[in-house]
N, C-alpha and C positions, 0 to 999 in steps of 0.2 A: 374618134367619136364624131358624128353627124350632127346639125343642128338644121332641123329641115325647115323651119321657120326663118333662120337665119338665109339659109340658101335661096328660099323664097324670094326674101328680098333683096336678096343679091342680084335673083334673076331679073329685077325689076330696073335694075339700074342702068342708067346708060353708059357709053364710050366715052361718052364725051359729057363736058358741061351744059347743063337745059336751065335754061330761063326759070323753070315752076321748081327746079329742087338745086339743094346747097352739096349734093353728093354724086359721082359719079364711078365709074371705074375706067382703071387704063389696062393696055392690053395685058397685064401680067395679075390682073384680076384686085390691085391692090385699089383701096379707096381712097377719093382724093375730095376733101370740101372745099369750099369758096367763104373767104371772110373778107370784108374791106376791102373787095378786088384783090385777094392774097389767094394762092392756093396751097393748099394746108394737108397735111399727113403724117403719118404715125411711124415715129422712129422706135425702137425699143432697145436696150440695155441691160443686159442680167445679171441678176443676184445668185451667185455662187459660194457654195461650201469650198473650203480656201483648202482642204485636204484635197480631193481630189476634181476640182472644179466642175461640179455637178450644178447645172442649173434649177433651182427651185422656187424663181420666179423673174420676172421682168417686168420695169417700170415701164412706162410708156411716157415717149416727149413729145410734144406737137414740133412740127415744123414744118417752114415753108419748103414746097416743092424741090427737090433736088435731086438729078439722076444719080445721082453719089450718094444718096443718105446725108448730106451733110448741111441741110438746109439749119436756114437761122429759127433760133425760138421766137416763135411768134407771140407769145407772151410779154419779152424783151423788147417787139417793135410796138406792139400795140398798150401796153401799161399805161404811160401817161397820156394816151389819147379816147381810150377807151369810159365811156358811162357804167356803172354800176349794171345799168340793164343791160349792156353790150356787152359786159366782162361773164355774167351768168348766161347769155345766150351763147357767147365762146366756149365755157366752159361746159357745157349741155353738147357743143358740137364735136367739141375734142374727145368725151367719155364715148360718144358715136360714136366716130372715127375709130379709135383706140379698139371699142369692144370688137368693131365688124374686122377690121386690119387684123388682131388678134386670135379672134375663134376661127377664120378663115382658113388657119393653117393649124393641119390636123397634129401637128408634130408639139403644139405648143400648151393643149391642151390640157394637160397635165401638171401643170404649173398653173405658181398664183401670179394675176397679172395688178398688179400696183400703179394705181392712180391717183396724180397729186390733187389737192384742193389746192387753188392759189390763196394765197394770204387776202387777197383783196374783195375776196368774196367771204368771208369768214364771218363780216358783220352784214354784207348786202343781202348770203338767200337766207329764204324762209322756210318756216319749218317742213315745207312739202318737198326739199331740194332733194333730198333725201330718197322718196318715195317716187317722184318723177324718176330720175333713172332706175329705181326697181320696174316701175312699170314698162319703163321702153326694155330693159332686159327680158322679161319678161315674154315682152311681143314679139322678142327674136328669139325666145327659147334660151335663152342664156344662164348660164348658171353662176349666179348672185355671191357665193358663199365661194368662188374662187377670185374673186376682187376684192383685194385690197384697199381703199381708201386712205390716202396717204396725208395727213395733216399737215400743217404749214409750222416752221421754226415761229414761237412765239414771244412776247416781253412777258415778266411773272404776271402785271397785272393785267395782261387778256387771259388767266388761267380760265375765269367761270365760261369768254365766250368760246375757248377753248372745246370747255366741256358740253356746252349747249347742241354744238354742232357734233361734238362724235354723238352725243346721244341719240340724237337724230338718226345719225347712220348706221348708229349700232338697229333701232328700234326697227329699221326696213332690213335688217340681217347680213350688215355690210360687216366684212372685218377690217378694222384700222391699225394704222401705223401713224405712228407719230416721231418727229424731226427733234434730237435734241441739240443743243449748242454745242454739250460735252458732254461726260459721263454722268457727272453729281446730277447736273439738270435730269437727265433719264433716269437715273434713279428717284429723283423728284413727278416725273411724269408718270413711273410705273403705278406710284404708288396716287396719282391725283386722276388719272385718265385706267388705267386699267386696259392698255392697248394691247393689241396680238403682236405689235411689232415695235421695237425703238430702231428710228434710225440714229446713227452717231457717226460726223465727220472723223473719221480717220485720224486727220491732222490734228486736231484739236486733244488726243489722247495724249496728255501731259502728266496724270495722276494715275500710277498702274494700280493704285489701291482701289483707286475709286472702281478701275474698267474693270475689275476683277470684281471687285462690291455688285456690280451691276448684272454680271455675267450670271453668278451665283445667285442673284434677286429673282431674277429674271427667268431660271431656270426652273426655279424653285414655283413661281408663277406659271410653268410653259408658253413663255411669250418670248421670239425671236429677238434678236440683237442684229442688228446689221450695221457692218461699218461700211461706209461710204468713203468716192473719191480716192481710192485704193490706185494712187497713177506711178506707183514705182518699186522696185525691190527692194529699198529698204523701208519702206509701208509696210510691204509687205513682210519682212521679216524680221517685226514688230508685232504683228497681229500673228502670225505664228507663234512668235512667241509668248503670246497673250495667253493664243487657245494651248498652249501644253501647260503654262501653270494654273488653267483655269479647269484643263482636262476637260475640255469640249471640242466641237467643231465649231469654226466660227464661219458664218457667213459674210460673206463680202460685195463690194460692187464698186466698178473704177476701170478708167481709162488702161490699166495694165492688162486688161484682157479684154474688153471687148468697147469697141464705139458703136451708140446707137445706130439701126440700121430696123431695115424693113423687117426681117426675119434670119434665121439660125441655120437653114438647112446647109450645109457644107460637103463637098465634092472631092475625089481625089485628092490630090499636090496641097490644096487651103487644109483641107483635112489634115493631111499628116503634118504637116507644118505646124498646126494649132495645137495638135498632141504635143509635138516633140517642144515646144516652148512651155506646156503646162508641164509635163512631165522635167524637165528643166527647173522651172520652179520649185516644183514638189519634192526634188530631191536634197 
């Protein structure tokens, strides 16, 4: 799929960093902003069905520059230095970043691309936060309703700001996902937020009642379940064994298959390599 608006502005971009813009491109067409004197780009990591590790979506990380993929989260450096009004211009700059790095690569388009809100903006924007990145999508030709908007892990009593802000994003046509602690909490968020997606730390799955209560909820709903942080085989053959008493697919995401990286495309020897360890798994 083409996005000629997108390409547009792609064509507008420079080599290098200029003075009058916070965006440019390097020679491999990928985009790179400027914050704080930091330079900043778009790592991704995917969300995989744990049967046959099929990708059906990927998060997007900010990070500082690094020819490895391995830059630090720039969120992590700048947190307690940053203003309220510097944490929503970051935040404005990363959803850029992310979309133009993302729709660039025709291979990815097909999948949903999942972007976090930081917790710290949750009480700072306002109710146009929402609507400003439909309209910059918009100007790129982007298509709105394959973005996820990922909420932030919260205490009970920010449930209502909780819900202030998906409402928000729900009203510009965004679909959301929401962070839970554990299970019981997701089953508390399905039923108070109404999201397209729970995320649930892996590790925290201590209650198979509950992850089963939830899977079933959830189902019942048409709203995805993803466990997260999935960094080992026996994670992993726990959540196997989740989805055969739950008799579902379960979707996953974790350091046991993939580290955020610019993009997916794979060659040759990485190729077959990448099979033969999933196919290892799966068996």
């Amino acid at each position: 799929m083409n996005f000629p608006a997108l390409q547009q502005y792609l064509s507008h971009l420079h080599a290098t960093p200029q003075a009058d813009t916070s965006l440019w491109l390097d020679e491999q067409g990928r985009a790179h902003g400027r914050y704080f004197n930091s330079t900043l780009t778009s790592a991704f990591q995917p969300l995989r069905t744990l049967d046959n590790q099929r990708i059906v979506g990927v998060q997007g990380f900010m990070r500082s520059y690094s020819r490895s993929d391995a830059g630090l989260s720039i969120w992590k450096l700048l947190d307690t230095g940053a203003t309220d009004e510097q944490s929503i211009e970051l935040d404005r700059l990363c959803r850029l970043l992310h979309a133009v790095n993302f729709y660039r690569q025709p291979e990815m388009v097909d999948i949903d691309l999942y972007l976090s809100v930081h917790a710290r903006l949750l009480a700072a924007v306002d109710s146009n936060h929402g609507m400003s990145f439909r309209r910059v999508l918009d100007v790129l030709g982007l298509p709105h309703r394959k973005i996820v908007l990922q909420l932030p892990l919260i205490q009970h009593d920010q449930a209502w700001l909780l819900n202030y802000v998906a409402d928000n994003y729900r009203r510009n046509g965004f679909r959301l996902a929401v962070n839970a602690a554990n299970t019981r909490q997701g089953l508390a968020l399905l039923e108070q937020v109404h999201p397209d997606v729970i995320k649930v730390d892996v590790r925290e799955i201590t209650d198979e009642a509950a992850a089963l209560a939830l899977l079933q909820a959830s189902a019942e709903k048409k709203v995805r379940v993803v466990f997260k942080r999935v960094e080992s085989t026996a994670i992993y053959d726990k959540l196997r064994k989740l989805g055969e008493l739950a008799q579902q697919t379960i979707t996953a995401q974790g350091y046991l298959w993939d580290q955020p990286q610019a993009g997916f495309a794979q060659n040759g020897t990485e190729a077959r390599q990448d099979r033969g360890i999933r196919a290892e798994l799966a068996s």
